[in-house]
C-alpha positions as CSV (number, residue, x, y, z in Angstrom):
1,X,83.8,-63.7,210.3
2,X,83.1,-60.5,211.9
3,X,81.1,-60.1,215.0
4,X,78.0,-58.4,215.4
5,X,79.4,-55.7,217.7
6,X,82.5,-55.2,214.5
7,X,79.9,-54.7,212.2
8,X,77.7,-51.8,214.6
9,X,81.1,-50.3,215.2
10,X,81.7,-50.1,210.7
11,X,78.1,-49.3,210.0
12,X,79.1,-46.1,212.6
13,X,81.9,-45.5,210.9
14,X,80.3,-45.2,207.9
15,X,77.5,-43.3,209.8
16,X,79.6,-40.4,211.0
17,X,82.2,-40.3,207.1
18,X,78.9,-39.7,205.3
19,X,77.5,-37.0,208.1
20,X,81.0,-34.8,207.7
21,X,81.0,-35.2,204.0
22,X,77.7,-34.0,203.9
23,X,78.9,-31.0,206.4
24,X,81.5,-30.3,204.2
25,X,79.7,-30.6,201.0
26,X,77.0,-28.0,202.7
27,X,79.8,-25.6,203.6
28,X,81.3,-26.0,200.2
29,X,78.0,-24.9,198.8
30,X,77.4,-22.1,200.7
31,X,80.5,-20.9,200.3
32,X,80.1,-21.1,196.2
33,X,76.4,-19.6,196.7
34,X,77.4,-16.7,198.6
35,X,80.5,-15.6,196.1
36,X,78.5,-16.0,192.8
37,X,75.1,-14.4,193.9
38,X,76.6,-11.3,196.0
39,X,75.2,-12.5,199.0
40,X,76.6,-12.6,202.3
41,X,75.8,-15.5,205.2
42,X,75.2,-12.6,207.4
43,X,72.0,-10.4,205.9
44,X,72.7,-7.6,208.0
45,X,75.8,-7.0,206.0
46,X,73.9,-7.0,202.2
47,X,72.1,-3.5,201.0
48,X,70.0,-5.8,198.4
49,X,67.3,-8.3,199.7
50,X,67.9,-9.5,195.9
51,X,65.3,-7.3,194.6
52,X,65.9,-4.1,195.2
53,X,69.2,-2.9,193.1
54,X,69.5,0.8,194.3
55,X,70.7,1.4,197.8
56,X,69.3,4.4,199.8
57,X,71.2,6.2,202.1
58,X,70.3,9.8,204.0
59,X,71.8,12.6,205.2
60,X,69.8,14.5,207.5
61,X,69.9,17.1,210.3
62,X,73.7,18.0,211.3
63,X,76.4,16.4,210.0
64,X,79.1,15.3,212.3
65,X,81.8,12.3,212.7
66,X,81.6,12.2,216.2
67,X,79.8,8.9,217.8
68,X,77.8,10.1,220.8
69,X,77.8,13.9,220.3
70,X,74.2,13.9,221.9
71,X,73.3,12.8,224.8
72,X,69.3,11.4,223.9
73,X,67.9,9.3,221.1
74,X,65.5,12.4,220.2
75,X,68.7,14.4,219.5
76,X,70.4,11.5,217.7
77,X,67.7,11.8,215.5
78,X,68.7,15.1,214.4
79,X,71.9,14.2,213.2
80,X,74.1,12.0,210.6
81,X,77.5,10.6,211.3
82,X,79.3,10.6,208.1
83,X,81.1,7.4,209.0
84,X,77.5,5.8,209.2
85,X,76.9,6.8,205.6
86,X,80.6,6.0,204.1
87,X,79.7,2.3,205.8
88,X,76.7,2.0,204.3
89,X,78.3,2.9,200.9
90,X,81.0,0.7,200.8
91,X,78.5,-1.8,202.0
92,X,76.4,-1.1,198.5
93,X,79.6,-1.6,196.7
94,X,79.7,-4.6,197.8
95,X,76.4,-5.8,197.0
96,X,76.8,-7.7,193.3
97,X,72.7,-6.8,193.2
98,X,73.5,-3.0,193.8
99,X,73.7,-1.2,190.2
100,X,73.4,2.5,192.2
101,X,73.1,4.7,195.2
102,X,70.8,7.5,195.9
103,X,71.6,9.9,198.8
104,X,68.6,12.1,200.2
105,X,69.8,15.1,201.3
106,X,67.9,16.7,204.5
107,X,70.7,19.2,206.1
108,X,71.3,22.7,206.7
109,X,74.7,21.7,206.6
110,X,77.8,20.4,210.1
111,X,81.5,19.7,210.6
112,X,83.1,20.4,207.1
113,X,85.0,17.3,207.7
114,X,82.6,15.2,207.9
115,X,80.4,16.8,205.2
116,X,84.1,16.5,202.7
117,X,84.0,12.8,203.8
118,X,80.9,11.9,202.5
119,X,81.6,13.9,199.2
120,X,84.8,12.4,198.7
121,X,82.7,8.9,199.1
122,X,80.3,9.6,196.8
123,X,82.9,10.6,194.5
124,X,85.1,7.7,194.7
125,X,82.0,5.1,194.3
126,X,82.6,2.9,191.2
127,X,78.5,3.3,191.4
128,X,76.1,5.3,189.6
129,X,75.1,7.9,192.6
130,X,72.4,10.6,192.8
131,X,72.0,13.1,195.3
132,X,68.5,14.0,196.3
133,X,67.9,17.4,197.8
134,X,64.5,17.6,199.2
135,X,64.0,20.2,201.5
136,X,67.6,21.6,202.4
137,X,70.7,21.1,201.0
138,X,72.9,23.9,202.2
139,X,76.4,24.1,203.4
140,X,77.7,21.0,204.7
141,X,74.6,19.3,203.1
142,X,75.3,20.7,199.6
143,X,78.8,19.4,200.1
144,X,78.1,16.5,200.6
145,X,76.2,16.2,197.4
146,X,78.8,17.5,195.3
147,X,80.3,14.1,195.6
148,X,77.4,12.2,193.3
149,X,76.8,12.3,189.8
150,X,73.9,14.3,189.6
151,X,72.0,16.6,191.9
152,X,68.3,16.3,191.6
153,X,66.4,19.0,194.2
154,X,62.8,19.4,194.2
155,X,61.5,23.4,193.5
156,X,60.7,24.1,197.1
157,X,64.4,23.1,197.9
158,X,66.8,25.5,199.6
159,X,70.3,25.0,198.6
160,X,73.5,26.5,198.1
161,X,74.7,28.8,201.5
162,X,78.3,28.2,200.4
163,X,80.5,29.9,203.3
164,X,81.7,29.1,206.7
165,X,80.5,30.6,210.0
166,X,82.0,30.4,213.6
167,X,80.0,33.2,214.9
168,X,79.1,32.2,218.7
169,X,77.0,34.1,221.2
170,X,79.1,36.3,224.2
171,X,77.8,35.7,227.6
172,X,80.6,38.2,229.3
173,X,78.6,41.5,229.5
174,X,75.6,39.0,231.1
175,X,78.3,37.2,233.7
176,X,79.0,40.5,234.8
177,X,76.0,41.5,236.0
178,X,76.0,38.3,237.4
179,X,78.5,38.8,239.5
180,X,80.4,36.5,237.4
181,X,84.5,36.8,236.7
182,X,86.1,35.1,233.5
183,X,89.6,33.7,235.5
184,X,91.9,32.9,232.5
185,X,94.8,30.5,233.2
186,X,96.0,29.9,230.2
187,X,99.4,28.7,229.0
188,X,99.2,30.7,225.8
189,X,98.1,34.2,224.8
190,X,95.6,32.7,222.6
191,X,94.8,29.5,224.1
192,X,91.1,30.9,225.7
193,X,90.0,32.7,222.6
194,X,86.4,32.3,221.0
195,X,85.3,31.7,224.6
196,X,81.9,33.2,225.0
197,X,82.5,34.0,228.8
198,X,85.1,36.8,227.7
199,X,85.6,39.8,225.3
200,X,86.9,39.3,222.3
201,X,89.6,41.3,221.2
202,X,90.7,43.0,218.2
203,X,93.6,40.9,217.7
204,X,92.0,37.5,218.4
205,X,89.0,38.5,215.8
206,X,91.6,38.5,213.0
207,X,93.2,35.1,213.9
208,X,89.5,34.2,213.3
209,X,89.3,35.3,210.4
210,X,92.3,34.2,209.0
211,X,91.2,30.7,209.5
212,X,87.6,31.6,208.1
213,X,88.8,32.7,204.6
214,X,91.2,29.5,204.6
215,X,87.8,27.4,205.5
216,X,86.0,29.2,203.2
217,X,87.9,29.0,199.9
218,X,88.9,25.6,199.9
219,X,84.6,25.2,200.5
220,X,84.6,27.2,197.0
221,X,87.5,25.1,195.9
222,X,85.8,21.8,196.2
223,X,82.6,22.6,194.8
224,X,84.2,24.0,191.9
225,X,86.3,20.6,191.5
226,X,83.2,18.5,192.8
227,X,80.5,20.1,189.9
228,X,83.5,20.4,187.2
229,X,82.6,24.9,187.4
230,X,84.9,27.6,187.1
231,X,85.7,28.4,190.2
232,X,85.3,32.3,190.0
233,X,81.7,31.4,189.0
234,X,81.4,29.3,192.5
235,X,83.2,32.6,194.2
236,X,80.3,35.2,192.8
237,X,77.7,32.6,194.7
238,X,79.8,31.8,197.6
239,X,78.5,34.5,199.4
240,X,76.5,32.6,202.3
241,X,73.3,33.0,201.0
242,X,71.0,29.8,199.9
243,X,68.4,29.6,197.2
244,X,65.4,27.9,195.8
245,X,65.8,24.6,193.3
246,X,64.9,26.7,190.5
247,X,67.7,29.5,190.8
248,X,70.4,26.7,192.0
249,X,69.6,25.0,188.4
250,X,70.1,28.4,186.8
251,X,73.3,28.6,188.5
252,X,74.4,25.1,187.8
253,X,74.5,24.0,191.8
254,X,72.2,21.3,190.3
255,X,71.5,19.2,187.9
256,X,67.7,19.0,187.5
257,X,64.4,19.5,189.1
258,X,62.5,16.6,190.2
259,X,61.7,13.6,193.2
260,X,62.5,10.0,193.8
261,X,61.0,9.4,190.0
262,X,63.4,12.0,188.2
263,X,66.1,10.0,190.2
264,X,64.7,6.6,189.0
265,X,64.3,7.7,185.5
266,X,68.0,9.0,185.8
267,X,69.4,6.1,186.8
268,X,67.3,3.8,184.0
269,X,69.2,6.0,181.7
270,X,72.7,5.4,183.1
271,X,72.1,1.5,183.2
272,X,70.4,1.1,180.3
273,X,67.4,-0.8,182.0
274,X,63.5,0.5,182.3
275,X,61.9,2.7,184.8
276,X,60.1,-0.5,186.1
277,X,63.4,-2.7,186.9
278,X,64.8,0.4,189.3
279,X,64.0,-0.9,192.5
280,X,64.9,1.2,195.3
281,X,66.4,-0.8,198.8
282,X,63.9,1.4,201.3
């Protein structure tokens, strides 16, 4: 016969088999929940809160790639890194509730790169995407919208300004008067050029250039490529200049003239669902 302390020891036993079958039944579960309804353990990681099937993301103020390229949270504000964005895209991708993207476009335009990496983004999205141009959408921000589907602007939008700038302001002349001497040290004849504090010369204004048309026609080149246009059709426009919503759609920069609710009719169209069952994650 057992004694009573054998049988508090097996009813233990059995105590602590059933508690780490139940652990591992639990994990089992969750693990099975999280693959078949696209969510992930960790919510900060899912776009959808398993409503909402249209992820939002912005572009706004300057566009850069560098972390840190201001130094206060007011000047943050101003700006969107691109690898902030391409995140939060790949992040919608991954969402099984996510059915589209819409990008609201803010941006007078920023580094080229970074504007081309959030193009190229859009553009490789196995998504639906719109791009929403509300109150600018020129130069790097236009870029960057190339990348979606469509391009929706509203008819107080400026858009376009296809062209690169490096122009800078000279303080030399100003130093001078100062009192103040450019030294240059520099281990190659053109190492120091573009530097406001000294005169530019003749032969340093045509390397300049030089890189300016390179910059500048592979701009035209991508947009051409990007909205499926001839790309001596781009080149007349490519001029620098911007325009309103209404001449950009006469000019095929765009696709249509509209809000958020020409985007979410757009997209109800391209899933085959009604305007009431497009939910936008804001």
């Amino acid at each position: 016969m057992r004694t009573i302390r054998e049988e508090i020891l097996l009813t233990l036993a059995d105590a602590v088999i059933i508690i780490i079958f139940f652990f591992i039944g639990l994990w089992g579960y969750g693990m099975w929940h999280d693959e078949w309804s696209g969510y992930n353990a960790s919510w900060n990681e899912n776009v959808s809160d398993g409503v909402c099937n249209i992820a939002v993301a912005s572009v706004s103020g300057g566009i850069t790639t560098i972390s840190g390229a201001t130094t206060t949270e007011e000047e943050d504000s101003f700006i969107t890194n691109a690898d902030d964005v391409i995140a939060l895209l790949r992040s919608a991708e991954a969402d099984l509730n996510v059915l589209g993207v819409i990008i609201n476009i803010d941006s007078l335009g920023g580094a080229p790169v970074a504007s081309e990496l959030i193009a190229n983004a859009l553009k490789n999205l196995s998504l639906p995407t719109v791009a929403l141009i509300r109150e600018f959408g020129t130069s790097g921000g236009y870029l960057a919208a190339t990348g979606a589907d469509t391009i929706i602007a509203s008819p107080f939008s400026d858009v376009g300004s296809i062209g690169v700038t490096l122009s800078y302001l000279e303080n030399w002349e100003k130093n001078a008067k100062e009192g103040l001497r450019f030294v240059s040290l520099s281990s190659g004849k053109y190492k120091d050029y573009g530097n406001p504090d000294k005169p530019l010369t003749a032969e340093e204004r045509t390397l300049l250039e030089r890189d300016l048309k390179i910059y500048h026609d592979q701009f035209v080149k991508e947009v051409s490529e990007n909205r499926n246009l001839p790309i001596e059709d781009i080149s007349k426009l490519a001029d620098g200049s911007s325009m309103p919503g209404e001449l950009a759609l006469q000019n095929k920069l765009i696709d249509a003239l509209g809000d958020q609710e020409t985007a979410r009719a757009w997209f109800a169209g391209e899933l085959g669902i009604s305007n009431e069952e497009v939910i936008f994650c804001e």
